[in-house]
N, C-alpha and C positions, 0 to 999 in steps of 0.2 A: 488757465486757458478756459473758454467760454463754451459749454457745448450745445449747440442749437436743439432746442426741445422737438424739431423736428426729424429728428437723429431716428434712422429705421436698426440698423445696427453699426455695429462697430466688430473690428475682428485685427489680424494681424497676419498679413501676408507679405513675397516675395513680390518683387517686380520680374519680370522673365522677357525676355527679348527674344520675336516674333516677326521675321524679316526686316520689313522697315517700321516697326511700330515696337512700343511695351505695351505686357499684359499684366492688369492683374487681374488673379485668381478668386470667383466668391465661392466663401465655402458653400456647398450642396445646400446644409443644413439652411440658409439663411433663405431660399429658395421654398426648403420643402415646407418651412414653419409659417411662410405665406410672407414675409417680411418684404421680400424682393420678388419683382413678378419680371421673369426677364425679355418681356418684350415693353418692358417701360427703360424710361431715359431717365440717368439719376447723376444728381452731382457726386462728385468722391473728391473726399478732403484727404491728403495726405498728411501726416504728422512725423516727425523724425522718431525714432528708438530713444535719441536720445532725451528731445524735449518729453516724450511720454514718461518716462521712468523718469523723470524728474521733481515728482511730486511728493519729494522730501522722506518717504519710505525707501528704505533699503531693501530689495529684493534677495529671497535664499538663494544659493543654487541651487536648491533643491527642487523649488520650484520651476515650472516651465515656465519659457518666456513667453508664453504666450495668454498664460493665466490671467494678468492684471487687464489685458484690454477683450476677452469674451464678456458676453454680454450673461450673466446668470442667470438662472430659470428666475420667473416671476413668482415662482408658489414652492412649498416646504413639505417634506413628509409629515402627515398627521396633519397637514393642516381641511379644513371644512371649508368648501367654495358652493356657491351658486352657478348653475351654469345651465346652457342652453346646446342641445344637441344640434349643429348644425349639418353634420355629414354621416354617415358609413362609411369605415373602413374597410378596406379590403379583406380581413379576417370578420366581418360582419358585427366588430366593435362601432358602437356609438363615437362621436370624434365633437371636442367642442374645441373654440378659442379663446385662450383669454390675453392679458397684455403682450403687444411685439407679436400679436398672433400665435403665442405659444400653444401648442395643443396638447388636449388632454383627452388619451383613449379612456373612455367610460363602456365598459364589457355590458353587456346588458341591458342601453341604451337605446332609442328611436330616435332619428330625423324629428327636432318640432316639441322633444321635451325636454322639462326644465326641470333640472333634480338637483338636489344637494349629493354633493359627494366628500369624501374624506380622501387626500392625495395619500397611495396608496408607496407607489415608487418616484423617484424624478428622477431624469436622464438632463444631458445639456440641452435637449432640441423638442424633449418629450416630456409626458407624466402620464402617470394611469392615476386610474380614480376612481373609488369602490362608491356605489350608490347606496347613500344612507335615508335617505328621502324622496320618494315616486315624484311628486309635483311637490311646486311651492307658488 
């Protein structure tokens, strides 16, 4: 299967039935990470369970089914990024984005700078990130 490079995410949900219509559900996260803005209009491709799991790996049950089609963070604990503070968070962390508009809280940060950091934690949706470097 062919997946368009203009792909914002991918995730795995129910269809739910809503008087005369179906819905489906986007997770929060794909929202909060800046991917889906939802007063815009987007195509949605639907794919079967079965054609997805079809790609010649056999799945545990140990694993969740819904493991194989989230989209995983862009960046690695320990890993060293360049990056650009674009916002304040509400706890008055520095906030930048990097690929898929992934965010990453930088503590100690300002609106406008550019620091090297070291990923400190990574979450599905999040990362923190210790400043090793004031400007670059």
């Amino acid at each position: 299967m062919e997946i368009s490079e203009k792909l914002l995410c991918l995730f795995s949900t129910e269809v739910s039935t809503e008087e005369d219509r179906y819905v489906i559900e986007v997770p929060r996260q794909e929202v909060e990470t800046g991917d889906i803005d939802p007063e815009e209009v987007y195509r949605v491709a639907l794919i079967s369970r079965d054609e997805a799991d079809a790609g010649g790996e056999s799945t545990s049950s140990t694993q969740p089914e819904t493991a194989p089609s989230e989209p995983q963070p862009p960046v690695d604990t320990g890993e060293t990024r360049y990056v650009e503070i674009e916002d304040i968070g509400k706890q008055g962390d520095g906030i930048a984005r990097v690929e898929r508009g992934y965010v990453i809280i930088v503590p100690g940060a300002d609106v406008g700078e550019r620091v090297k950091i070291e990923v400190t934690e990574v979450k599905s949706n999040f990362a923190v990130g210790e400043i090793i470097e004031e400007t670059f």
